[in-house]
C-alpha positions in Angstrom: 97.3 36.7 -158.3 93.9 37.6 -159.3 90.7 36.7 -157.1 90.1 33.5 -159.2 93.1 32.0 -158.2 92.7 32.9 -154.7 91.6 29.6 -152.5 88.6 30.0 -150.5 88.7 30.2 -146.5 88.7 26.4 -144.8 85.3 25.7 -143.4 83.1 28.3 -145.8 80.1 27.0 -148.8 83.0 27.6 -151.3 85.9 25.9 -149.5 83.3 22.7 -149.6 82.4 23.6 -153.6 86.1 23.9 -154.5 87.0 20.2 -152.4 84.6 18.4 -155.1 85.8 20.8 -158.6 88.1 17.9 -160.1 90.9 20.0 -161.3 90.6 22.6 -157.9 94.2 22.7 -156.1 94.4 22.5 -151.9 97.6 24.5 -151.4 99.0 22.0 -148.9 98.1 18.8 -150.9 98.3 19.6 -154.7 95.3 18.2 -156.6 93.1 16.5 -154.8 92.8 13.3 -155.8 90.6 10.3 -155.3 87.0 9.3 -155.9 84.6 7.0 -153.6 84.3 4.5 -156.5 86.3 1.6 -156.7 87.1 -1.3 -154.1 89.2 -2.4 -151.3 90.2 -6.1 -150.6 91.0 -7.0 -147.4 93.2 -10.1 -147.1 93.6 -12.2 -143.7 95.3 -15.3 -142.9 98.1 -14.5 -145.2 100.6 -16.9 -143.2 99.9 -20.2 -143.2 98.1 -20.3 -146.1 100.3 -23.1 -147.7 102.1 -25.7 -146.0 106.0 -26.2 -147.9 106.4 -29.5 -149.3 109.3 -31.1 -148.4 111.4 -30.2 -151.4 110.2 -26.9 -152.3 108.3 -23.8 -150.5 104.4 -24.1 -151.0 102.6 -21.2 -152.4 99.2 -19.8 -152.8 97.9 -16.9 -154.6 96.7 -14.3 -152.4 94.8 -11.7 -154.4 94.7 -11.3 -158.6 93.6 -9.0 -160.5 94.0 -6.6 -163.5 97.3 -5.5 -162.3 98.3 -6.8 -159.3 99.1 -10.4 -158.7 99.9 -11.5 -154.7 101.2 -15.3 -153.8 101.8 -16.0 -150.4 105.2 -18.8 -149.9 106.0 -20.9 -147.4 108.9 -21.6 -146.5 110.9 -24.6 -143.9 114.1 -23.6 -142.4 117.0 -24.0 -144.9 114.6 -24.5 -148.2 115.8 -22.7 -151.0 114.3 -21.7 -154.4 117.5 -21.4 -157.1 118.1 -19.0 -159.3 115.0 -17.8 -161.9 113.5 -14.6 -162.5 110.0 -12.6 -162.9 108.8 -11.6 -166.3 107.2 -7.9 -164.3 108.6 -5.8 -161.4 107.9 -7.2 -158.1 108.1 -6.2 -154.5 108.9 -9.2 -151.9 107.5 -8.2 -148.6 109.2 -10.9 -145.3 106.3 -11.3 -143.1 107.4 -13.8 -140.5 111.1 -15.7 -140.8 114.3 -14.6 -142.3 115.5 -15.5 -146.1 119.3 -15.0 -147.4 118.1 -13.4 -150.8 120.5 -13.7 -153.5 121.2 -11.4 -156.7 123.7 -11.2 -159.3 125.7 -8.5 -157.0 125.2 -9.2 -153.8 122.8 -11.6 -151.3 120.3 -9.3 -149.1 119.3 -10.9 -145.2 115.7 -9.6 -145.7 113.6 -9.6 -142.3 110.0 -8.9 -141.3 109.0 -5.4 -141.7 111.2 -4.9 -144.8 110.6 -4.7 -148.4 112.5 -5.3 -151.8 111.8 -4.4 -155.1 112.9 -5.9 -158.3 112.8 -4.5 -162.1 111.6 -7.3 -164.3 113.6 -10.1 -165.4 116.5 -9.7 -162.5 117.8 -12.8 -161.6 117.8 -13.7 -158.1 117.7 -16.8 -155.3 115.9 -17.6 -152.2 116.7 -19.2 -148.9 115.3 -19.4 -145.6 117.1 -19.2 -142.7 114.0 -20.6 -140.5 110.4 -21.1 -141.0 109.6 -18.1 -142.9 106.2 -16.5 -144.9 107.1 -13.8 -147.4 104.8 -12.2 -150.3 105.8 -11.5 -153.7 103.4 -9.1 -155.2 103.8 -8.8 -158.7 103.4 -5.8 -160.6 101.3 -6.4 -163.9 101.1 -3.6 -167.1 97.6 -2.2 -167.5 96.0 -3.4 -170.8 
């Protein structure tokens, strides 16, 4: 190792220099990574925000951008939504409520606290087995 490569001592003028180089590694970390550009959206008031009809769940979207859409549904006890699919991977987050999720192999109990993750175009079936708020935040490709 030559004295280049070395990584300066925490708390010194160079340890502070080498935290901003882009490209400088933290031996415990990797790269460092991140920049204090950007934005963060905070969302409240996800549950509740759209009262099931009495055939079908009710849903409203959440956040949407770029490459993220997020739509909040509501569902009553025992409403289902049949079989259909999402064109991009999605992740279905349970926030309140319990749903009997149904795929092509198998049906999942998801509860709150628990996440699922599906590639694109997978087939699969919801149904609530009591009043029950879940996300579905869809993964969109970057243009």
């Amino acid at each position: 190792m030559t004295t280049e490569d070395a990584a300066p001592a925490p708390g010194t003028a160079d340890s502070a220099a080498a935290a901003r180089e882009p490209g400088r590694e933290d031996r415990e970390h990797g790269r460092r990574a991140g920049t204090d550009e950007g934005t963060a959206t905070h969302h409240t008031d996800v549950i509740g925000r759209a009262d099931p009809a009495p055939e079908r769940p009710g849903a409203s979207i959440v956040h949407q951008d770029e490459t993220t859409k997020i739509v909040a549904f509501e569902f009553g006890e025992g409403q289902e939504l049949p079989d259909h699919a999402a064109f991009h991977p999605v992740l279905i987050q349970i926030l309140r409520g319990r749903v009997d999720f149904g795929l092509p192999d198998r049906t999942i109990r998801l509860r709150p606290g628990e996440i699922l993750h599906l590639t694109p175009k997978l087939r699969h079936r919801v149904r609530a087995l009591e009043p029950t708020t879940l996300t579905v935040t869809m993964l969109l490709p970057r243009e």
